[in-house]
N, C-alpha and C positions, 0 to 999 in steps of 0.2 A: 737422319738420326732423330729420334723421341726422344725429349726430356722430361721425365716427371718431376712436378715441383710442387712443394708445400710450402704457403707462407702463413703467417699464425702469430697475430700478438699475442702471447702470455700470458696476457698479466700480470703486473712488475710487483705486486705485493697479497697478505695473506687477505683474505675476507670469509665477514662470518660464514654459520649454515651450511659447512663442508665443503668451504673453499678457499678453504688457505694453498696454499703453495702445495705445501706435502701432499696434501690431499687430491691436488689436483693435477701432480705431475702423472702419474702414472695412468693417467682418463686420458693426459695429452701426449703418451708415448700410445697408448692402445690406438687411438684415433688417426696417428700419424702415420705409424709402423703398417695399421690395412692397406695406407695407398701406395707402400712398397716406392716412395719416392728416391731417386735419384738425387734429391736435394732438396735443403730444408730454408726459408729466411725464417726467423723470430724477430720480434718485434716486443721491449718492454721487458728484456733481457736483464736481468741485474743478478749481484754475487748470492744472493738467496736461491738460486736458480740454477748456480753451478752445478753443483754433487746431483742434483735429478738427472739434467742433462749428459754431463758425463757419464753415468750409470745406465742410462737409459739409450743413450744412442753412440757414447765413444768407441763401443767397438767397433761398427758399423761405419761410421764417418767421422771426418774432421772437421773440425772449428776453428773460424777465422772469429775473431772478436776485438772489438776497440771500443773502450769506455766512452764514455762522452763528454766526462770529465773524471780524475782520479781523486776526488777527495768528496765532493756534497753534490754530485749529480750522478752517480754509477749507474748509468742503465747505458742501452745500446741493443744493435740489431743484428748482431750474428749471421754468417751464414755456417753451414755446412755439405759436404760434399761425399759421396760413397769412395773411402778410401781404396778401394780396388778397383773401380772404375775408371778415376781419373787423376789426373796430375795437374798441381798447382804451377802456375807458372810466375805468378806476380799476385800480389796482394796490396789494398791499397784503404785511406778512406780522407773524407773529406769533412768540413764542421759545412753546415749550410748557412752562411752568414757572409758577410765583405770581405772577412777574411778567411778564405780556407783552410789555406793549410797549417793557420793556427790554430788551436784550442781555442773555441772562442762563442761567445754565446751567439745567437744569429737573429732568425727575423720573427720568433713564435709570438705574436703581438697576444697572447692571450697569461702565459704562464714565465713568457722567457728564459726560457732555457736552455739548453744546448739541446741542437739537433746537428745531428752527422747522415752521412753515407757511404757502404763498406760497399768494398768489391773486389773480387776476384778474377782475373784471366784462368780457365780453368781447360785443360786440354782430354777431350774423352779418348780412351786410351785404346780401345778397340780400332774407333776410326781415323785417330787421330784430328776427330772432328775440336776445333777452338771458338770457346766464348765468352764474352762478358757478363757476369751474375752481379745484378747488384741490388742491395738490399737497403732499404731508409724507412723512415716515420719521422713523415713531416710535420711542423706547425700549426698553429691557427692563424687563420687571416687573409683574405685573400691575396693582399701584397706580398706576403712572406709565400706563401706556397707557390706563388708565379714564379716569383726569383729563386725557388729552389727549383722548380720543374726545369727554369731555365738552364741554373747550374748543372744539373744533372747532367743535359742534354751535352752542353758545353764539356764536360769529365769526359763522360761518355770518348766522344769523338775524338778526347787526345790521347785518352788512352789509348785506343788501337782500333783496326776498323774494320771488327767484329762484331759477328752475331750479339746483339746483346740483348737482355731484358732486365726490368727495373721489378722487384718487388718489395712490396710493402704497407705499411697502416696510413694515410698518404691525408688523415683527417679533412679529408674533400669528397662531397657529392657530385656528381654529371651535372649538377647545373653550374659547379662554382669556377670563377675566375680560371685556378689553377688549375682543374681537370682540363677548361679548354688549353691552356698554354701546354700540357703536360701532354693532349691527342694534336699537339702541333707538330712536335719532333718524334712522337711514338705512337702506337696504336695500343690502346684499352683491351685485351686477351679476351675480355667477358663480353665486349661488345662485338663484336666479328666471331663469336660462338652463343654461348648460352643466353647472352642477353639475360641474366637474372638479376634482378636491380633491387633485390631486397636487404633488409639491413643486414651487415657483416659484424655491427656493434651493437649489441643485446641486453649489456649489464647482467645476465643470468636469467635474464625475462627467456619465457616462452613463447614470444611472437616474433614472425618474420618481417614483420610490418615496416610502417617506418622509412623515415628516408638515410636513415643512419647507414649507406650503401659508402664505405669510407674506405675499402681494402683492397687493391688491385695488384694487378702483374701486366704490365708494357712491356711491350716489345720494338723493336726496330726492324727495320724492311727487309733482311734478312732472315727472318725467323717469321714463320707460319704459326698461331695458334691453332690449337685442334680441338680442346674444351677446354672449361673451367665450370668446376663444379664447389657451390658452396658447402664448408663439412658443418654442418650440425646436427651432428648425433649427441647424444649424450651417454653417459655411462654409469651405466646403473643409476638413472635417473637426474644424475649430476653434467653440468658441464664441464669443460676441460680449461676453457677462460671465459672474457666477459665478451671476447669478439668469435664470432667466427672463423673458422681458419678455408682456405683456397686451397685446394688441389687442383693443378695448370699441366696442360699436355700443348708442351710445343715441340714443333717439328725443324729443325737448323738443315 
């Protein structure tokens, strides 16, 4: 079975120059809705962002969502799934910090804040093929992104001992600490296909340049990657966020 998969930070607020939120939802339903995905991660998710989302992809699929705090931190990473294709089995998520499975601020040595990671057991309903989809945006810091790479893998494994892959804003390049801990327990999608290592974080700039390469989809040994291709197109001359988005073909 092929999976298509899109994952895409947002952008969690409005900025100037035609890129407020409004402005820029409907550049990132057109960008997303071409690659005819099977499933969606975001990243940078917040309540500003509901009614585009809804509107724009609720008939089509469903949304799993958990804040990351319910009062002075509302953002989080969604996923969604083509509600005719598959069935939800279990839903879950975790804070990335000493304490999981409370609310709780974790390791972001830069801004500290709450970081979580959402997931799904989700069953495709043709083949009754089953997998784990999971969706996060890490930290800064090399210490902090080890020990979420770690935790992850850790989640991973007691939830169930399926197919799984990890997507998300994961704020690490291929040379840092956490990328290696994170190709310890998972393989890198872009790296065993496209191999393109250019920046997936842009700020609205025009260049590909950069080592600002921060946006991935892992996998586990279960699951074949088959490409990843990075989206920057723009629309009508406009971008749709400040990062990049992935479009991932893996094969279960």
């Amino acid at each position: 079975m092929e999976l298509s998969i899109v994952s895409f930070n947002i952008r969690c607020c409005d900025d100037p120059d035609g890129y407020s939120i409004a402005e820029r939802a409907p550049r990132l339903a057109q960008v997303i809705h071409a690659q005819h995905p099977d499933l969606i991660a975001l990243q940078e998710y917040r309540p500003a962002w509901e009614e585009h989302i809804a509107r724009n992809f609720g008939g089509e699929y469903e949304l799993f969502n958990k804040y990351r705090n319910e009062t002075d931190d509302m953002e989080s990473s969604p996923i969604l799934w083509k509600k005719d294709a598959f069935s939800c089995e279990r839903t879950g998520y975790f804070w990335l910090s000493d304490t999981p499975e409370v609310e709780s601020r974790g390791w972001d040595e830069l801004y500290n804040c709450y970081r979580m990671c959402v997931w799904a057991v989700l069953k495709h309903n043709a083949s009754g093929c089953r997998f784990i989809f999971m969706n996060t945006h890490f930290g800064f810091g090399d210490s902090g992104q080890t020990a979420s790479a770690r935790l992850i893998s850790q989640y991973a494994q007691c939830i169930s001992n399926l197919p799984t892959f990890v997507c998300g804003d994961f704020n690490m390049t291929p040379a840092s600490a956490g990328y290696a801990e994170m190709t310890r327990h998972f393989t890198d999608a872009n790296a065993v296909t496209a191999r393109d290592w250019r920046a997936t974080y842009h700020a609205y700039g025009p260049a590909l340049g950069g080592d600002e390469h921060i946006d991935y989809c892992f996998t586990n040994p279960q699951i074949t990657p088959k490409s990843v291709r990075v989206l920057d197109e723009k629309v009508e001359e406009k971008y749709p966020s400040d990062h990049f988005g992935l479009h991932i073909l893996l094969e279960i």
